[in-house]
N, C-alpha and C positions, 0 to 999 in steps of 0.2 A: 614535639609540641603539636596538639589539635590544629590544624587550618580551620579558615572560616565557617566552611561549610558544615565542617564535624561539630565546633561550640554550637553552631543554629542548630544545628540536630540534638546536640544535650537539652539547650533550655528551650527548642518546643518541647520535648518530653518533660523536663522537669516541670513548665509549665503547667501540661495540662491536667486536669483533674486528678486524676489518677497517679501523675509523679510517676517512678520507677516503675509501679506495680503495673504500667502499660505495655513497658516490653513486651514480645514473645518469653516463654520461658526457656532459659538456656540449655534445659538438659538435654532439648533434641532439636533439631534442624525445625526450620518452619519446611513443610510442604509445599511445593508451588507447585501448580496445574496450569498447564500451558498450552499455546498451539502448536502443533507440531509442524506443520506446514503453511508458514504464511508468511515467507520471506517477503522482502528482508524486516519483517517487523518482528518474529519469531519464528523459530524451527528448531526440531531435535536435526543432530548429521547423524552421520553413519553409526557411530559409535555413540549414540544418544544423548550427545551433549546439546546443554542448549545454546544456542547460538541466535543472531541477530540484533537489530538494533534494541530491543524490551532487554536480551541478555546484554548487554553490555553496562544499559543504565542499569540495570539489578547488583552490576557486580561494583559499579560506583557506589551506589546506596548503599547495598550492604557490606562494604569496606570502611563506610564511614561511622556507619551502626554499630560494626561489629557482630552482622548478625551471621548465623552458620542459617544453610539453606540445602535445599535438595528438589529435586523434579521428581516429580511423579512419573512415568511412562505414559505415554499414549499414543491412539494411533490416528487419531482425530480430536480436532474442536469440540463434537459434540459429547463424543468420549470423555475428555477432559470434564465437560461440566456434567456429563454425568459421575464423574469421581467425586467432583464438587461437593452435589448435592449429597453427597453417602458422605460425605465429610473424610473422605480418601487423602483430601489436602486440603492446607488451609488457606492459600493464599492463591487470586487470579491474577497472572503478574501482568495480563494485557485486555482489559474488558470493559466494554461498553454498556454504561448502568442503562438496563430495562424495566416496567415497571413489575417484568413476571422475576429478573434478578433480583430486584431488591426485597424481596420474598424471601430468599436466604443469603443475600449478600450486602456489607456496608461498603460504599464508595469514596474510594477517598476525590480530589479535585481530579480532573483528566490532567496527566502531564506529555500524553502524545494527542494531536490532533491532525488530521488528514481529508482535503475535501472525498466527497464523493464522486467518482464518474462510472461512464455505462462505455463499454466494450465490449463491440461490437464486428461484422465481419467487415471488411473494406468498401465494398461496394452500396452498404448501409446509408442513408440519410446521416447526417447532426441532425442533434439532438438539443435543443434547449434544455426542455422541462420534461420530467418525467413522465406526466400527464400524456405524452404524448405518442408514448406507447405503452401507457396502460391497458390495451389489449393484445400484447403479444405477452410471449413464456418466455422469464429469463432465470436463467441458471444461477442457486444460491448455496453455499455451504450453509451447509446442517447446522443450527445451533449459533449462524452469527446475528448479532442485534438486530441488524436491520433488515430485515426479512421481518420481525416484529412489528418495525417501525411503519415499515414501509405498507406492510398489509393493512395497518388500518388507516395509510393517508390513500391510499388505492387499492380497495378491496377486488376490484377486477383483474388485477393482474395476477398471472399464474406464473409460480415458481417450480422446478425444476430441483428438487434438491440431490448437491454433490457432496461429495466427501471432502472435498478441498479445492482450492482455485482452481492448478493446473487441470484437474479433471474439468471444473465448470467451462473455462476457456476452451479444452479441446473439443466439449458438446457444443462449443458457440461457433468453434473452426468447422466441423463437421455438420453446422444446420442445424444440428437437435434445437438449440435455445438459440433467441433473437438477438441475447445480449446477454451480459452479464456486471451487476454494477459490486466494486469494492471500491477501496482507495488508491488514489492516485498511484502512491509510490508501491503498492503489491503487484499493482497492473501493469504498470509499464517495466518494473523489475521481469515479470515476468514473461511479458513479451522478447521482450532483450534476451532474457539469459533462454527461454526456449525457441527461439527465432520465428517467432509467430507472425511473418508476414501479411499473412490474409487478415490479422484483425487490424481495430484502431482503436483510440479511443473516440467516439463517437459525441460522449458531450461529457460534463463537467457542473456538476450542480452545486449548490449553497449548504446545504446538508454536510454534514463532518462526521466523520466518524471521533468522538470526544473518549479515550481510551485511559482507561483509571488501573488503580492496583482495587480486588478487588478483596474484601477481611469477610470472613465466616460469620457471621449474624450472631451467632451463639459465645462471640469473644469480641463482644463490643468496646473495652476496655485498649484493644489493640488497634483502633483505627487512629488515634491521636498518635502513635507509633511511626505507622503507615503513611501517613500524612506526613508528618515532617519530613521521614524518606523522602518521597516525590519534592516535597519543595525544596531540598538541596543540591537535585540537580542545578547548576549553572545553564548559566549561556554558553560558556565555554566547552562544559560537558555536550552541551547539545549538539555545539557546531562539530567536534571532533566524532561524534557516533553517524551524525547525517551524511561527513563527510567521508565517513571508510563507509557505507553504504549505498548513500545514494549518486555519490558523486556519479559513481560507474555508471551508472545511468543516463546522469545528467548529461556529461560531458564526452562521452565514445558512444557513439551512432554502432549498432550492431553492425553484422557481417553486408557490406554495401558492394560484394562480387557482382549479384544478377542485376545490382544498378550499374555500372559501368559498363557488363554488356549488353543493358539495352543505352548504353547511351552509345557506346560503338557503332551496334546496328544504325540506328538513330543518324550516327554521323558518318559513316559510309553512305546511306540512304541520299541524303541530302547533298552530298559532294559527289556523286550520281547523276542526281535532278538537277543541281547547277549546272554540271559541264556539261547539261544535253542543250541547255538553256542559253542563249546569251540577253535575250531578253532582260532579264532579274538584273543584270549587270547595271543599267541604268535606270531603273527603278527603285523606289523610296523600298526599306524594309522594312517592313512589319512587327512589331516584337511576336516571338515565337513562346507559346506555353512552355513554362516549365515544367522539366521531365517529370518530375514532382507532383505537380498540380497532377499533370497528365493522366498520370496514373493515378491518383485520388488520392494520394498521402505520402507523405514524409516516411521513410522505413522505421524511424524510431518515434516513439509519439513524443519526447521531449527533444530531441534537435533539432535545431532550429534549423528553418527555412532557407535555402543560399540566397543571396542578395539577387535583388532584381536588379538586371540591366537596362544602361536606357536604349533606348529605339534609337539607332542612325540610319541613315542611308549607305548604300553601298560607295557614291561621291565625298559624302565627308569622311570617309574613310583614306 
């Protein structure tokens, strides 16, 4: 028997205008065009399957659909929409409507959304507002929205365009670019999983990236389809794909080796300067920066802070 979520997928189709005739038709696979590299929200692996958080809700949708599906190949974001526009495939399973997209692409509502922020090298300023380095060069893959968007709210600022993140990030590691802005969860995934110490994220803006399934213009009949798809994901659907994806993130602070050895050096140093000292003995303590602070950033940009200590004296001890 259907669950829940499969009947609301029957009668938005049957609903809307068009009734059955809105499907895809079944003789062949729908086509999808996808990113190939922009973990964890999409990527082909090794063997070119797709993978990620967009794969996962694809293969709940279309299990509930009952739809048959296929990727396209490719070797890049901007690759893929150029398949797009040749009509190579018919479906964008992760994209952010522009107003040069919606030229040949219909939108269904966004079912992933992701702030913006800007990543940058460690020794970098925060970053409020964009505005406030709209004259330096930041590194952008080819072909994503917001390099659109973004160029006509700050015409001055100059892009850098890369083939995919990890290449923008390593022009941001290396100097080329001042920074580089995508979403949260691609950024910090990919600091972790490539152990990108020298950046951070630097700031955090209002801007979202609002991420849709995206239908061929020329099969307008199929967006009432499409639609329903996306709104059957659950809450529960969501929390289970955020959670085999982003937890890793969230929750294990990358490789924290060359933090312990500077906290050794650190504290040999200091058990040193004491015992040459007797001074310090009766004197109030100071609280001492955290190692942390010290060095300008936390190693993972999402774990958290260690707790502050309070200030004693070396007597109330």
């Amino acid at each position: 028997m259907p669950g829940f979520t499969e009947r609301l997928l029957s009668i938005a189709i049957a609903l809307s205008p068009l009734g059955v005739d809105a499907a895809p038709d079944a003789e062949r696979p729908v086509r999808l065009c996808v990113d190939p590299a922009w973990a964890p929200f999409e990527y082909l692996d090794e063997q070119g399957q797709h993978q990620g958080m967009a794969a996962d809700y694809w293969r709940r949708m279309t299990e509930r659909a009952g739809l048959r599906t296929e990727v396209v190949p490719s070797d890049s974001w901007q690759a893929s929409l150029e398949k797009a526009k040749r009509r190579e495939c018919d479906v964008l399973t992760l994209a952010m409507a522009t107003p040069e997209r919606r030229q040949h692409w219909l939108f269904t509502e966004p079912y992933v959304s992701y702030p913006f922020v800007l990543v940058t090298r460690s020794e970098a300023p925060a970053v409020d507002q964009l505005r406030e380095v709209a004259d330096k060069t930041l590194a952008a893959v080819q072909g994503y929205a917001y390099t659109e968007l973004i160029r006509t709210r700050y015409p001055r600022l100059r892009f850098l365009e890369v083939a995919t993140l990890s290449e923008g990030l390593e022009r941001v590691r290396r100097g080329e670019a001042y920074g580089m802005i995508d979403s949260l969860a691609t950024v910090a995934y990919a600091i972790q999983q490539n152990q990108l110490h020298e950046l951070k994220i630097a700031g955090r803006f209002d801007e979202y990236w609002e991420l849709a399934i995206g239908v061929r213009s020329d099969r307008p009949e199929w967006l009432p389809f499409f639609a329903a798809m996306a709104q059957s994901l659950t809450a529960e659907d969501r929390r289970e794909v955020e959670n085999r994806w982003l937890a890793a993130w969230i929750e294990s602070p990358p490789d924290l080796r060359w933090l312990w050895a500077s906290l050794a050096v650190l504290a040999l140093s200091a058990w040193i300067t004491g015992s040459r000292g007797s001074a310090a003995k009766n004197s109030p303590r100071s609280c001492s920066t955290p190692i942390w602070k010290a060095l300008g950033r936390w190693p993972s940009a999402s774990a958290p802070a260690p707790p502050r200590r309070r200030c004693t004296s070396s007597r109330a001890r």
